[in-house]
C-alpha positions as CSV (number, residue, x, y, z in Angstrom):
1,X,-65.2,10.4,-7.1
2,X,-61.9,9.7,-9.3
3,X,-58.8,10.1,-7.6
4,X,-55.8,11.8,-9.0
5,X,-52.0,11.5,-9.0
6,X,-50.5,14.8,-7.7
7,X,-47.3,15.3,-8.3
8,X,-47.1,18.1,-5.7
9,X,-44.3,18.3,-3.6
10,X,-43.8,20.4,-0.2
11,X,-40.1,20.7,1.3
12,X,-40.3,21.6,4.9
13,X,-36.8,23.5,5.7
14,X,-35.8,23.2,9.0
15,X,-33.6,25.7,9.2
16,X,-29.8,26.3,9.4
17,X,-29.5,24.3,13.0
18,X,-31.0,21.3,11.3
19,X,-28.5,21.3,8.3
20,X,-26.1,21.4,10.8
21,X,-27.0,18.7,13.2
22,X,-27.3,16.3,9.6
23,X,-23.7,17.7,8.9
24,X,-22.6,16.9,12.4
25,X,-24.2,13.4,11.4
26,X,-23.0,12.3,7.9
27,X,-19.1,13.4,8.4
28,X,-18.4,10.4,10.8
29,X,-20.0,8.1,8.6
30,X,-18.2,9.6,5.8
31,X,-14.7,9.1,7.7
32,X,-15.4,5.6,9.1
33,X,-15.8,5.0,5.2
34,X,-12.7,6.7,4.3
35,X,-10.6,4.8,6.8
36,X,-11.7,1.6,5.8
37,X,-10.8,2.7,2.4
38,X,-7.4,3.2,3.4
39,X,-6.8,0.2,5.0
40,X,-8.4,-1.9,1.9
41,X,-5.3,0.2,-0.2
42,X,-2.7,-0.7,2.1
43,X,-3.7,-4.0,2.4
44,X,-3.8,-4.3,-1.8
45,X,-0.1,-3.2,-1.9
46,X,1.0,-5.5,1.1
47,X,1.8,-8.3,-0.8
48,X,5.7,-8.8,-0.4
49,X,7.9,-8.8,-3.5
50,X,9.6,-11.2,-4.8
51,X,7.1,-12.3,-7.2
52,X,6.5,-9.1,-8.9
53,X,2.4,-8.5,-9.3
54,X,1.0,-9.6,-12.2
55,X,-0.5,-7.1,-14.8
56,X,-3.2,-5.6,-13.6
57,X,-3.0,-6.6,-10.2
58,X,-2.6,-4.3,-7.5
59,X,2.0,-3.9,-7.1
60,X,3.6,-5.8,-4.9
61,X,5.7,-4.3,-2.2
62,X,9.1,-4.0,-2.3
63,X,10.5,-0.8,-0.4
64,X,6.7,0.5,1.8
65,X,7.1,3.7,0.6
66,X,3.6,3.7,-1.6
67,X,1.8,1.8,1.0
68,X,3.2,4.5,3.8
69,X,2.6,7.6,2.2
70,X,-1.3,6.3,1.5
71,X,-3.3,9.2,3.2
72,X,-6.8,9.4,4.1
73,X,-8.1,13.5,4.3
74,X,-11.0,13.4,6.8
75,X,-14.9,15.1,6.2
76,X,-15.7,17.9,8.3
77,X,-19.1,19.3,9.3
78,X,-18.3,21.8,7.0
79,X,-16.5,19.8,4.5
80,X,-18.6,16.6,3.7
81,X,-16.0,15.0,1.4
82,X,-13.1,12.4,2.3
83,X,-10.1,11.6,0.1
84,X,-8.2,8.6,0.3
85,X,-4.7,9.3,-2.1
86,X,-1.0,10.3,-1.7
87,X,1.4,12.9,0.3
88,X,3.2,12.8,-2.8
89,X,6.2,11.0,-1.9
90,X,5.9,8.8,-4.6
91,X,6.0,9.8,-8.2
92,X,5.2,6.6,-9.3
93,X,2.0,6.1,-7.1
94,X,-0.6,7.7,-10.0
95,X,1.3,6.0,-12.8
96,X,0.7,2.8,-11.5
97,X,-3.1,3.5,-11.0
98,X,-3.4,4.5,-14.4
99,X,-0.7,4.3,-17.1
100,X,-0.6,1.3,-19.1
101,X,2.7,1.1,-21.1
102,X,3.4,-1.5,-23.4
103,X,1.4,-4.4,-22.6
104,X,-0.3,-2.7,-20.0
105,X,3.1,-3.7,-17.7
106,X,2.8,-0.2,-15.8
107,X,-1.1,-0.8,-14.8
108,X,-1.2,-1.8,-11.0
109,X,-5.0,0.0,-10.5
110,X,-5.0,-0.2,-6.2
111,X,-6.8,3.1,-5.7
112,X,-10.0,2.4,-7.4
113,X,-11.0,-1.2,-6.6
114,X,-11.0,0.0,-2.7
115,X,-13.4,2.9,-3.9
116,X,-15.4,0.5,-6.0
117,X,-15.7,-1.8,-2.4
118,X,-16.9,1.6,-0.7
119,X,-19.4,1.8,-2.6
120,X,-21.5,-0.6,-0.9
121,X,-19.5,0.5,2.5
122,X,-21.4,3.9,2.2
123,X,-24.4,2.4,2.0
124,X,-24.5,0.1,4.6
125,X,-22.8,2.7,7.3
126,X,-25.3,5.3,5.9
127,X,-28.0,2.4,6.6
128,X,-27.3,1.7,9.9
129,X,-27.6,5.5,11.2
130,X,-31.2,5.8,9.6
131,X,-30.6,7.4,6.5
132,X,-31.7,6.2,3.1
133,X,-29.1,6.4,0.1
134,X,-30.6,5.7,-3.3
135,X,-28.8,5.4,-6.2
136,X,-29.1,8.1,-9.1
């Protein structure tokens, strides 16, 4: 008898109460993520000034107002997302991160290599509670 390939697949919902014990789940992982994040930000912009960074490099400190105003918006059962940015007290804080002016001078990226480190973060703390992340 040959055997075939199926490509059949059969989802088995659980219900509401088991969406919400996942959600109950995934949003401390998802914070515990988001604070580490935070802490790698702050500690890219603790480096004191005098020297000034170099281009490129995350900015050096001089007054602690970026690195203080450096929020972290925590996931909620209902609300499975964190954010890691600013309260706004800095007008400078996105121009940094992104603008590069003449010879790139004004580009001090310090938001997105501590997202590109919680990358792997996710994984691992997403690991470690049983669940699989795959990438896609």
């Amino acid at each position: 008898m040959a055997r075939r390939l199926s490509t059949k697949q059969t989802v088995i919902w659980h219900g509401k109460a088991a969406e919400a014990t996942i959600r109950r789940a995934v949003a401390p992982i998802l914070n515990r993520v988001g604070v580490a994040m935070q802490k790698d930000v702050k500690e890219l912009i603790s480096q004191p000034y005098p020297p000034a960074s170099e281009w490129g490099a995350p900015p050096a400190r001089r007054t602690g107002l970026l690195r203080s105003s450096v929020l972290m918006k925590p996931a909620t059962p209902d609300d499975l997302s964190v954010e890691v940015g600013y309260d706004h007290t800095p007008p400078y804080a996105l121009a940094l991160e992104l603008m590069a002016g003449e010879g790139g001078q004004l580009n001090r990226p310090h938001l997105r290599p501590a997202l590109f480190r919680s990358v792997l973060r996710v994984r691992r703390e997403f690991h470690k509670k049983g669940f699989q992340v795959r990438a896609g």
